[in-house]
MARMARBA-96378 format. One line per 10 residues: their letters; for each residue x negated, y negated, z negated of C-alpha. Coordinates in steps of 0.02 Angstrom, whole numbers, plus 50000, padded with zeros to 5 digits. Layout:
BEGIN
a = X Y Z; ...
This chain:
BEGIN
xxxxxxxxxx = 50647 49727 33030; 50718 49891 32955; 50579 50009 32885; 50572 50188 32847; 50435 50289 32761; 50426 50411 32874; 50294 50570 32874; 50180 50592 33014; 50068 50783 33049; 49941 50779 33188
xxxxxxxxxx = 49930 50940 33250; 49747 50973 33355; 49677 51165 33417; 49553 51087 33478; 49430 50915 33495; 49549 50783 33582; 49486 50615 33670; 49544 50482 33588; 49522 50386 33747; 49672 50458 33837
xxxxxxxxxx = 49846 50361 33790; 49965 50534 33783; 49942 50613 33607; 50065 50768 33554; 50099 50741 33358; 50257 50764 33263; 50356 50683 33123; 50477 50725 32998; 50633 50632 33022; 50797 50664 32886
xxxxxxxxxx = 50699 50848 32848; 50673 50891 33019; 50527 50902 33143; 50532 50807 33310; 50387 50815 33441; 50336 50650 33498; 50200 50578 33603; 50070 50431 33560; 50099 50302 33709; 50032 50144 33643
xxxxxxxxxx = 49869 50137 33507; 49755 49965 33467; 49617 50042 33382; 49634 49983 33192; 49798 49919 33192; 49931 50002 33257; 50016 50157 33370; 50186 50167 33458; 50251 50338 33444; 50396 50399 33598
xxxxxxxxxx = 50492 50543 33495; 50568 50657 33606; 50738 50596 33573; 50677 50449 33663; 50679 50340 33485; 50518 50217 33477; 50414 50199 33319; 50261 50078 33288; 50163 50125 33151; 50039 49988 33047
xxxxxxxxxx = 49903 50101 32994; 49718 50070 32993; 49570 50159 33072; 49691 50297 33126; 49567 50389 33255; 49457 50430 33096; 49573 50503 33000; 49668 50603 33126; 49481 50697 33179; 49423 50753 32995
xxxxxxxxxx = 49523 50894 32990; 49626 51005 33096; 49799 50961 33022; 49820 50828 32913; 49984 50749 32840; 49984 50553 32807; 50111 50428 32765; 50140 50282 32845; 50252 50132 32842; 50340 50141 33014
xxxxxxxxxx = 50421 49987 33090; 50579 50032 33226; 50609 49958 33378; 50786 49888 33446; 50865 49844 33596; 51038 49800 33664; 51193 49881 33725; 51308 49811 33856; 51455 49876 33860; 51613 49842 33993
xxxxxxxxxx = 51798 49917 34021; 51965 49894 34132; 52047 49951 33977; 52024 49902 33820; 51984 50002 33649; 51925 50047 33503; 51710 50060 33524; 51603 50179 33419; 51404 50216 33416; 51363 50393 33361
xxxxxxxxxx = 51522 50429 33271; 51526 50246 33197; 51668 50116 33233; 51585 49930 33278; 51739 49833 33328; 51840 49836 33466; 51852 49775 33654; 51978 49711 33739; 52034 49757 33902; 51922 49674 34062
xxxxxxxxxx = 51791 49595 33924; 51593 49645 33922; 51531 49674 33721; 51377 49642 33662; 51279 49743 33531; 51124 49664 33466; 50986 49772 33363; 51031 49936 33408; 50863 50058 33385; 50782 50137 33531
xxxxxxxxxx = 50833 50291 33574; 50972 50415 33640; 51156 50344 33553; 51325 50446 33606; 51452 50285 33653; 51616 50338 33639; 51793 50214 33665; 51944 50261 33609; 52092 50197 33710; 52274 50133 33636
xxxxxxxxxx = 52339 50303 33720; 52226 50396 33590; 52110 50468 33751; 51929 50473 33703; 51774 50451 33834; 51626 50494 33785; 51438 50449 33871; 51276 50439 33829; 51137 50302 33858; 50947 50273 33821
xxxxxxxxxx = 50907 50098 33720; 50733 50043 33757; 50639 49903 33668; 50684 49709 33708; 50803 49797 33827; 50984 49797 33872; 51055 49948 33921; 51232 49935 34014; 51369 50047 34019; 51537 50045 34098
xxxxxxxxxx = 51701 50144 34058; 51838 50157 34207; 51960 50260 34167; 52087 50266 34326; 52236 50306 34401; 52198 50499 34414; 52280 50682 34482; 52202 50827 34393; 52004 50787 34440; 52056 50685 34574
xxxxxxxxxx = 52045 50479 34578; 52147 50371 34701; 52060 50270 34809; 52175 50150 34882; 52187 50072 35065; 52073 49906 35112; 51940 49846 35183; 51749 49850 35156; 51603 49804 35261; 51519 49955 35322
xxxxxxxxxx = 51339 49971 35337; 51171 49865 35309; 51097 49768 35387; 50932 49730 35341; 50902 49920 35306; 50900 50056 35430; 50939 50072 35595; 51089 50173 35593; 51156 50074 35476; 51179 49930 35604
xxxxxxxxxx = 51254 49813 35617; 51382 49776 35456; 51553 49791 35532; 51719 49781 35459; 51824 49922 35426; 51987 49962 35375; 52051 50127 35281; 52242 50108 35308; 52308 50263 35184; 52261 50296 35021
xxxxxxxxxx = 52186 50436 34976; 52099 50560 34813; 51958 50601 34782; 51873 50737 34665; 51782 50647 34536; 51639 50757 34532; 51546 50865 34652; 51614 51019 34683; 51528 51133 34547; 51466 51321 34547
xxxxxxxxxx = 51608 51371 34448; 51760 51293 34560; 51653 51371 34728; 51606 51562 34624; 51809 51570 34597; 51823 51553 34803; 51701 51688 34822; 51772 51791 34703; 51956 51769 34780; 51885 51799 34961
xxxxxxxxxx = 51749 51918 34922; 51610 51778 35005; 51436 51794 34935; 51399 51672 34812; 51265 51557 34870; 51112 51574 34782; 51048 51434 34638; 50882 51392 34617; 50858 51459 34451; 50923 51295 34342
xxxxxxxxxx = 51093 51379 34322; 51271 51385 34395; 51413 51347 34297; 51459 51137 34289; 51310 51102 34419; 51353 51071 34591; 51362 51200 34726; 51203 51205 34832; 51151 51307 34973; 51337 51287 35053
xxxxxxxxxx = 51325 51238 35254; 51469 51123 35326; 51547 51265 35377; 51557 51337 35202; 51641 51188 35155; 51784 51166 35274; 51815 51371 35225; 51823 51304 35038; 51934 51157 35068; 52080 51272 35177
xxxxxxxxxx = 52073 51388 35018; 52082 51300 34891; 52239 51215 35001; 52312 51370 35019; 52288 51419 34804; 52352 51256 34775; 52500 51266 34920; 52463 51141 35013; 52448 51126 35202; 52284 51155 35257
xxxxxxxxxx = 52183 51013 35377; 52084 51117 35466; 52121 51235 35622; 51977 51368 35661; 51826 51346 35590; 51839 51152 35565; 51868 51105 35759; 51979 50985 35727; 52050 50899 35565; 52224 50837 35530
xxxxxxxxxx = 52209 50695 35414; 52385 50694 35378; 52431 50858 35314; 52440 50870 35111; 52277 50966 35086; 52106 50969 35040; 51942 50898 35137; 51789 50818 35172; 51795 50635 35166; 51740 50553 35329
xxxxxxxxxx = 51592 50440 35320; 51697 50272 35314; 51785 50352 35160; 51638 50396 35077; 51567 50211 35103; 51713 50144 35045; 51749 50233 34894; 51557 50257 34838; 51555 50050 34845; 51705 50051 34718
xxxxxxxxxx = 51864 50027 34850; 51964 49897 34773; 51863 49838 34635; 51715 49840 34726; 51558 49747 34636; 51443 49744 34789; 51325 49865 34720; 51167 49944 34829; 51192 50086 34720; 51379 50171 34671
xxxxxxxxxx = 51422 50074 34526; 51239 49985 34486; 51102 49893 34552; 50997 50007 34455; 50979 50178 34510; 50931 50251 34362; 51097 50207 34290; 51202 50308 34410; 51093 50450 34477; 50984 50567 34477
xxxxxxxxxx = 50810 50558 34602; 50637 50609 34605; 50574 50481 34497; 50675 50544 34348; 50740 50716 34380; 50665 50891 34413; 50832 50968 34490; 51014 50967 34526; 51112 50902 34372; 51256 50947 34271
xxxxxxxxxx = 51401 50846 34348; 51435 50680 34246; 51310 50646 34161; 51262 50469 34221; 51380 50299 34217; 51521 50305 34351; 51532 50192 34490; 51697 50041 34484; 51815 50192 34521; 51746 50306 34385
xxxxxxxxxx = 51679 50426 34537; 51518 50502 34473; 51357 50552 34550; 51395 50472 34734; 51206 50413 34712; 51106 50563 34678; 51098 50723 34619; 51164 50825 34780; 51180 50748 34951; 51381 50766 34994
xxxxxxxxxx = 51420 50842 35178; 51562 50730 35265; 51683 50767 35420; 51594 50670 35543; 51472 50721 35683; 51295 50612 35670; 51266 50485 35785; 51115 50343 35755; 51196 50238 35869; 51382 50251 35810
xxxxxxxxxx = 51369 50089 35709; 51380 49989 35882; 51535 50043 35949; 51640 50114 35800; 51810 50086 35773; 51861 49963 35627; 52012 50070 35589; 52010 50232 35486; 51846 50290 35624; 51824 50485 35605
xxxxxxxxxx = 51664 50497 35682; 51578 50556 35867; 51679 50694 35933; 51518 50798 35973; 51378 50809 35898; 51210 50917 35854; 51216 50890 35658; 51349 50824 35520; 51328 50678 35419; 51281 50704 35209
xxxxxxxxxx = 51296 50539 35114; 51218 50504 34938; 51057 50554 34921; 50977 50674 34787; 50882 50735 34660; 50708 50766 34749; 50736 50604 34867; 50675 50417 34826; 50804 50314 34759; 50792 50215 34931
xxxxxxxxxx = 50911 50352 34991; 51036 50330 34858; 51097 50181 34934; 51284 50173 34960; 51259 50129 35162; 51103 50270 35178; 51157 50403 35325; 51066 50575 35356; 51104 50727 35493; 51095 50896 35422
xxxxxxxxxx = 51126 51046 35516; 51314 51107 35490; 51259 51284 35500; 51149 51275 35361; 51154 51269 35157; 50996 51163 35098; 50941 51164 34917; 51003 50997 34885; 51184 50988 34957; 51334 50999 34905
xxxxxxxx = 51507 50929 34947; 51659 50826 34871; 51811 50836 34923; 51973 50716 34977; 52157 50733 34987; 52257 50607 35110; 52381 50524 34991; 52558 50533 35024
């Protein structure tokens, strides 16, 4: 196992019980000082240190509680042992793979690559395709783990992937309510959809153009997070103009009463869209989750985040769509109904035409992963913005 000499300062202001696990110290890594936290100690032996670049480091050092309360700073060296994991990594298109600036081979298209003894930690994976496009991500390698990541890259306009027709089974059934029964359901037209949530920047340019107040932000920043605080209302107002800006024919008359689906601009996806294109259309895995299994993967929640995200920064889902699990709940055309499930329409279904609230799909950050479920359904008032939605938008394709 690969060793480094490594130099260790334990800072303490004051006593500190040795009996709790979480220790602040820091450590000089290449000449520079990273905070880290003690998570693991066996008195005598050994410590596992968590730096906060996520990197694990056990340390073999004797009678280390001692030493660290003589004095209030000391510096020792120790003999530290990393930890490694593994990387999975899959694409629809193959290319040239590189860890932290570093080629390690390449992968051909539709094959899954295995990298063995990679240390723990934060790594930037980047593949570079025969076209000479680079995508970049990052991912967290734990200890004895594999860590899996996924590059789409897809048939795209602008920010915009297509989604094309087929058919998906809607719903589940040993979940919720509402979500019953599992029915069939057909999406007969293609259609785009933005890859990311609508952001703070693209929705600040439509206030600026209109002279709308810009919805407030809880403090965490505007720019590439997404728009919060935006009612259903707000949304349909965005889609007709951006339409317009773009010159496209708008979908919706008045204030959203009623949507044509076939004219060439922007709007919300209905529910059945959503579904279908957060569960990866065409090339559909059968995830519970857009594009994993594992939540933590794909989106942000309560158990791992303290607020809205910038947009992309998790693995996409089969369609290279990101966020659809997480980080903002997304409003959609249709009108709520518990009960819809038992008598929709298995055909391109738009919904109850009356309602009291609009559906939002997704989930977000302060929810349980539960509700980041492709097939979880919630109402939200369409007159309101909440602190944790936001919207994506469609376009019908021609």
């Amino acid at each position: 196992m690969k060793k480094a000499i490594i130099m260790i300062i334990f800072l303490f202001l004051a006593p500190i019980s040795w009996a709790e696990d979480y220790i602040d110290v820091v450590y000089l890594k290449n000449g520079s000082v990273i905070k880290g936290i003690i998570i693991e100690q066996i008195p005598g032996q050994t410590i596992k240190i968590k730096t906060s670049d996520g990197s694990i480091y056990v340390t073999q050092v004797q009678d280390i509680t001692k030493i660290a309360k003589e004095e209030a700073q000391k510096s020792l060296a120790f003999t530290i042992e990393k930890t490694f994991g593994s990387i999975r990594i899959q694409t629809d298109k193959g290319g040239d793979i590189f860890i932290d600036g570093t080629a390690v081979g390449t992968l051909p298209a539709g094959k899954v690559a295995k990298l063995d003894n990679v240390e723990t930690g934060k790594h930037m994976i980047m593949i570079r395709y025969s076209d000479g496009k680079n995508e970049i991500k990052e991912i967290v390698v734990a200890e004895n783990k594999i860590a899996e990541i996924s590059f789409y890259p897809q048939e795209t306009s602008g920010d915009f992937v297509m989604v094309k027709a087929g058919s998906f089974q809607m719903g589940l059934g040993a979940q919720e309510t509402d979500e019953r029964p599992v029915h069939a359901v057909t999406i007969s037209r293609g259609f785009y959809i933005s890859r990311y949530e609508v952001t703070f920047d693209e929705y600040d340019a439509f206030c600026t153009a209109t002279g709308k107040t810009k919805p407030r932000d809880r403090g965490r920043g505007r720019e590439n997070r997404p728009v919060i605080f935006v009612s259903w209302y707000d949304a349909i107002e965005f889609c007709n103009w951006l339409s317009k800006k773009d010159n496209l024919n708008p979908c919706y008359s008045g204030r959203g009463d009623s949507c044509d689906f076939s004219a060439s601009g922007y709007r919300l996806p209905t529910e059945a869209e959503w579904e279908y294109a957060a569960r990866g259309g065409l090339k559909s895995k059968d995830y519970e989750y857009s594009g994993s299994n594992n939540p933590d993967e794909i989106g942000w929640h309560v158990g791992i985040s303290k607020g809205e995200a910038q947009v992309g920064q998790k693995n996409p889902n089969e369609l290279g769509l990101y966020d659809m699990s997480g980080n903002v709940w997304e409003w959609c055309w249709d009108w709520y109904d518990r009960d819809y499930y038992r008598s929709a329409v298995p055909y391109d279904p738009q919904g109850v035409l009356k309602g009291q609230r609009k559906v939002a799909r997704g989930g977000s950050w302060d929810e349980a992963f539960y509700y980041s479920r492709c097939a979880e359904r919630s109402p939200f008032s369409q007159w309101l913005g909440y602190y944790n939605v936001g919207l994506r938008i469609v376009r019908t394709a021609e």
